[in-house]
N, C-alpha and C positions, 0 to 999 in steps of 0.2 A: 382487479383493475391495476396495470402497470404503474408506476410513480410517473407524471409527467415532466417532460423534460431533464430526465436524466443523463447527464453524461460520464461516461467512464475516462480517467486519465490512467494511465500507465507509463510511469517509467523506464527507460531502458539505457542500458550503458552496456557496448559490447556482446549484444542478444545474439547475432545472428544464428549459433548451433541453434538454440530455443526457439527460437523462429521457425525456422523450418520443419521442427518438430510438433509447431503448436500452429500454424498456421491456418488449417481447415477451421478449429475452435474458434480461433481469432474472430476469421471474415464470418461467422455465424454470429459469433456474439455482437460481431459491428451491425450485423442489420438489426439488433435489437435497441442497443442504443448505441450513439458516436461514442466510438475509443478514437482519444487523442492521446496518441503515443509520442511521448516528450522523451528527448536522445538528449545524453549526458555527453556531446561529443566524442560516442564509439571513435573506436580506431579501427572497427573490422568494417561487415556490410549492413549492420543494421537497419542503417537510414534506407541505403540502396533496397534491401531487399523490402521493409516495410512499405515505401513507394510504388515500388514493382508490382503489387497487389492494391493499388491502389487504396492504403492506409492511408489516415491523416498523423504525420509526425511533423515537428517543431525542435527544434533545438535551443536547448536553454542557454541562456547569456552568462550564468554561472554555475558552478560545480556545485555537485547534490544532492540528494535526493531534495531534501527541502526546498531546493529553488528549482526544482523539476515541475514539483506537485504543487506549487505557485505558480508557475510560469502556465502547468496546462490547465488552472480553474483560471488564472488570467483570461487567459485567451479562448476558454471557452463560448460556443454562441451565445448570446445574448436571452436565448430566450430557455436556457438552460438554466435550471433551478436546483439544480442537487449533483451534486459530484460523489461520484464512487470511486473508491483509492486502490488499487488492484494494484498487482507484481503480476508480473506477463508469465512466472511460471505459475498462478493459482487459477482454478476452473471454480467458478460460480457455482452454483445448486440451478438445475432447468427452473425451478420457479423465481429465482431471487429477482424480478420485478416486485412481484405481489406480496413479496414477504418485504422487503424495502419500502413501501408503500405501504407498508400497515405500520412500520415505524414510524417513517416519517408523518404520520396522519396524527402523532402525538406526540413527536421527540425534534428535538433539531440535529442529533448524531446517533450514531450507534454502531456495530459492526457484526461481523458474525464469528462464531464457536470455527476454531480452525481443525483440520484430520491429516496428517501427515501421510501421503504415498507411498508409506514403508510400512513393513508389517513386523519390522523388528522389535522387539520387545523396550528395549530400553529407549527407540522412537517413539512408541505408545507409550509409555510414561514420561516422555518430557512433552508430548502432545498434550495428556492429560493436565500436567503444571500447566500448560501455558492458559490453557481454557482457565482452570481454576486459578489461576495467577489473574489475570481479566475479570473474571467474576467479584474477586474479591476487591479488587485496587479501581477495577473501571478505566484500567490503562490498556490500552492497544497498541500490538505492532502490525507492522505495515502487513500481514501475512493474514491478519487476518481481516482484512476488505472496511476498510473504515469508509463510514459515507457520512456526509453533511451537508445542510443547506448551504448553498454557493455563496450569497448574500453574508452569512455567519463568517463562515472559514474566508472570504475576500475580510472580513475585518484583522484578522489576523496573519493573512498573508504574508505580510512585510518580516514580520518572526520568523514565521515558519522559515522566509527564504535564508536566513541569517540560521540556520540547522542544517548544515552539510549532510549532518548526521545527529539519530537521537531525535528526527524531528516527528516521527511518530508517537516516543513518548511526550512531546511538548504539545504536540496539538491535542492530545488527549488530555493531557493533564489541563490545558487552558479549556479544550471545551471542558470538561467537568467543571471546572470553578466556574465557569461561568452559565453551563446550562445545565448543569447535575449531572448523576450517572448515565451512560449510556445505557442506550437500550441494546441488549445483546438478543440476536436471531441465534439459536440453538442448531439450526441445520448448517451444519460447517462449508465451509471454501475446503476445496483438498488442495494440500501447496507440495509443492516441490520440498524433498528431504536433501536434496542436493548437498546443500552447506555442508550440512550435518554427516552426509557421508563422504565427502570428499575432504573434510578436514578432522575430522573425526568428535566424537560425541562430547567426550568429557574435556577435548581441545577448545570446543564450541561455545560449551557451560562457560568454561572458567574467562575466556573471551566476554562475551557478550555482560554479566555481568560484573566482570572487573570494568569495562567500559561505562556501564548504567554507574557503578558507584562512583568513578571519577566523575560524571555527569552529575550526580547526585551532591558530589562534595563543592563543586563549583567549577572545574575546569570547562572551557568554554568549547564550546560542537565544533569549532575549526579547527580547534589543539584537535580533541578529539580523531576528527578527519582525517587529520595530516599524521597521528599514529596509526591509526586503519589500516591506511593505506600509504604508506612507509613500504 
């Protein structure tokens, strides 16, 4: 049995090549449940082309991912109960209603085991950290499909929107303290290696957590932001 009332948000800033690439998946996965596709004010055709197919997108009043994934459980319908956190290059498992619905039937969060698109060796071993990095910590990134009761994560909203960036470690780290570990589904989302091969592997590593430790030390998600993307 599906979860009821599930809505999917995805993020987007500047999608349009990944659009056209993913589109057919997209409107398939839209008749399963509403994707609210929230635009980080692109500069290409995102908006336009997501329209064009008759998507539902919104554009967020500030910069973010974190005030993205606020803005679309904000504005999700009313009789929507659960949000699922998707990146517009990650594909679902054909059953992830019924396997989201057997968490949610005893958890208020959780996400799923992620598999990288690449069959390179050293992407199969930083796939395998990330799984087992999750496992162990009960922290999630955005890659790999975090979902929460809508009720829960609207209490926290107002944070999350104040995480430009880093706000997938935050919302994880807050739901844990405050509703335990997540519950992790095993059958993975496949995400895009993109990052990873376009900037290169061990560029990526040293990135991503030199960032987490500044996060860690105290530097605040907007600093953060604004060296990002510098």
């Amino acid at each position: 049995m599906p979860p009821n009332n599930l809505c999917i948000v995805i993020p987007v800033f500047n999608e349009q090549e990944t659009i056209c690439k993913q589109i057919d998946p997209l409107l398939r996965l839209n008749t399963l449940a509403p994707i609210i596709f929230v635009d980080g004010n692109s500069s290409d055709q995102t908006v336009e082309l997501l329209k064009q197919h008759e998507l539902q997108v919104i554009t967020s009043p500030q910069l973010g991912r974190g005030a993205q994934i606020s803005f679309g459980a904000i504005n999700a319908p009313n009789d929507c109960k659960y949000i699922l956190f998707l990146h517009i290059d990650t594909q679902l498992p054909t059953e992830f209603e019924r396997l989201i619905n057997e968490v949610l039937n005893e958890s208020v969060w959780g996400h799923f085991c992620v598999q990288l698109n690449s069959d390179k060796p050293m992407l199969r071993i930083i796939q395998f950290m990330m799984n087992l990095r999750s496992k162990m910590t009960s922290i999630a990134t955005g890659d790999q499909a975090m979902f929460v009761r809508k009720d829960e994560f609207l209490t926290y909203s107002a944070e999350v929107t104040d995480h430009p960036l880093m706000e997938d470690i935050f919302l994880s780290a807050t739901l844990k303290k405050h509703h335990g570990r997540a519950k992790v589904i095993k059958k993975p989302v496949i995400t895009s290696a993109r990052y990873w091969s376009n900037h290169g592997v061990i560029k990526t590593i040293i990135k991503m957590w030199s960032f987490r430790l500044m996060y860690f030390l105290g530097v605040s998600p907007k600093k953060l932001y604004q060296l990002y993307y510098r």
